[in-house]
C-alpha positions in Angstrom: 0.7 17.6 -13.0 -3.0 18.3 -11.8 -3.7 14.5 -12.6 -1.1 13.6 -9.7 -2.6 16.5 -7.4 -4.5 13.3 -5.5 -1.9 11.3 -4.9 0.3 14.3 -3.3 -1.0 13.4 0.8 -0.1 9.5 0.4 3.8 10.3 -1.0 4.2 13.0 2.0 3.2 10.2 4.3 5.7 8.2 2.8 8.8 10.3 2.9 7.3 11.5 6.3 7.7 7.7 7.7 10.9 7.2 6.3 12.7 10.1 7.5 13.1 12.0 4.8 12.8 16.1 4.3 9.3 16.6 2.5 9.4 19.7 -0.2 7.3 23.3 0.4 6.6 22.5 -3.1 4.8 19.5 -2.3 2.8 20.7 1.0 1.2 23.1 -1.5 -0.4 20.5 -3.2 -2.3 19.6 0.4 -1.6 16.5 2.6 -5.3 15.4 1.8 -4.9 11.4 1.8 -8.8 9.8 0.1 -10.0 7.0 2.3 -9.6 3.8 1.0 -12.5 1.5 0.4 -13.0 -2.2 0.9 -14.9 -3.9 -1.5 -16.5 -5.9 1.3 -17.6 -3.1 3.7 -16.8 0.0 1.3 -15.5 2.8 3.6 -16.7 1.6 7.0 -13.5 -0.7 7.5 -10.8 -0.3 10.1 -7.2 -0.7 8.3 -4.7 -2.2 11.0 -1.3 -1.8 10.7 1.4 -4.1 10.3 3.3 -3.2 13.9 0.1 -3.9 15.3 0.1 -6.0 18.6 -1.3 -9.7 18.1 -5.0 -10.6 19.4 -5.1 -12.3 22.5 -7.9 -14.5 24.3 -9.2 -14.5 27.3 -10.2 -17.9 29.0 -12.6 -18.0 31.6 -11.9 -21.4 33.6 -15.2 -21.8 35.5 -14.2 -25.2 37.3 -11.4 -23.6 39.5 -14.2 -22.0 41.1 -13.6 -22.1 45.2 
């Protein structure tokens, strides 16, 4: 059961997002959730959701100058 104890924070976020109840039984293990690593950048990486809003450029059109 201790060998689980680390994964305890990630499945409270899960039934947290999905609407469920979460157990006392579980908080007491601790919502603790480890950082995950890239193996690009290790830790110093910004994950970005999937509801995220899309990128957008900005143009600068210098010629309509008046």
């Amino acid at each position: 059961m201790k060998e689980n104890k680390a994964l305890s924070g990630e499945l409270i976020n899960v039934l947290r997002e999905a609407g469920q109840n979460v157990p006392t039984n579980l908080l007491n293990f601790g919502t603790h959730v480890k950082k995950k690593e890239s193996k690009l950048y290790g830790a110093h990486f910004k994950e970005i959701s999937a509801d995220a809003p899309k990128a957008t450029k900005i143009t600068f059109d210098s010629d309509n100058e008046d």
